[in-house]
C-alpha positions as CSV (number, residue, x, y, z in Angstrom):
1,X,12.3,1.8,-7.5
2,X,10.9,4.6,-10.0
3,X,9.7,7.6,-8.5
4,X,6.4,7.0,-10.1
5,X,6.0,3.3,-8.7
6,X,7.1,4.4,-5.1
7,X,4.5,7.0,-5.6
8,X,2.1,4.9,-6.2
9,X,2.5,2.2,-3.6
10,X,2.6,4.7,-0.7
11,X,-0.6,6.2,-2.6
12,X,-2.5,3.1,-2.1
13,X,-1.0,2.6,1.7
14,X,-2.3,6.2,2.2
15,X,-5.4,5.4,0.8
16,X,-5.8,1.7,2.9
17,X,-4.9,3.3,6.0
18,X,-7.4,6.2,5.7
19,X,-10.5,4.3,4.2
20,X,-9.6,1.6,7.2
21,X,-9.5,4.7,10.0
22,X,-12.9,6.1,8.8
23,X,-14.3,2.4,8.6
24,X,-13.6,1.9,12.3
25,X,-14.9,5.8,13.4
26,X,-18.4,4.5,11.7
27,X,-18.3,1.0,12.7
28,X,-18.3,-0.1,9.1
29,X,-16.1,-3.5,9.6
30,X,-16.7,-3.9,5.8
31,X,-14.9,-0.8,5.0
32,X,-12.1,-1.2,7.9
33,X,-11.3,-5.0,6.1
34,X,-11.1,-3.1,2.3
35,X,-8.8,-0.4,4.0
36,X,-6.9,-3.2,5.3
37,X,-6.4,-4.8,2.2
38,X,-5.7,-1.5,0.2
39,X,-3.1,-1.1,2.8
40,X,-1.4,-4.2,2.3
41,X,-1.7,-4.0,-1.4
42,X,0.4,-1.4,-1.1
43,X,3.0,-2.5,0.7
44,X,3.1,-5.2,-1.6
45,X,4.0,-3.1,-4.3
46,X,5.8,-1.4,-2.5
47,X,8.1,-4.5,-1.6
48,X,7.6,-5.6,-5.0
49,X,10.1,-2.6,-6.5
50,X,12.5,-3.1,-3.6
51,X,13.4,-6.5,-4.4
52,X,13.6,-5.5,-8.4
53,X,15.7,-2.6,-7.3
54,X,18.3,-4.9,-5.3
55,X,18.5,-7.4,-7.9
56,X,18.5,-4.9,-10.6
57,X,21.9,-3.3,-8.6
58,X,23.4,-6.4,-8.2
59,X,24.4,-6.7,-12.3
């Protein structure tokens, strides 16, 4: 995994997980779901570069 791309996918999990915190101390459930989902888009990517990296090792 680049250092850029690993920066960015924990970037975006930092992001999810804060927007999702302050979502929940307002009682915005809108906000809490989008944090959620910035979250996960995160570790998507994140998961994403792993699996390039292993198969990319492998030849």
């Amino acid at each position: 995994m680049s250092a850029s791309e690993k920066a960015k996918a924990k970037a975006e999990q930092v992001k999810g997980t804060v927007k999702k915190q302050a979502g929940r101390s307002v009682g915005n459930e809108g906000m809490t779901v989008k944090g959620q989902a910035q979250q996960s888009k995160g570790a998507a990517r994140e998961a994403k570069e792993k699996t390039k990296d292993t198969f990319k090792n492998r030849g």
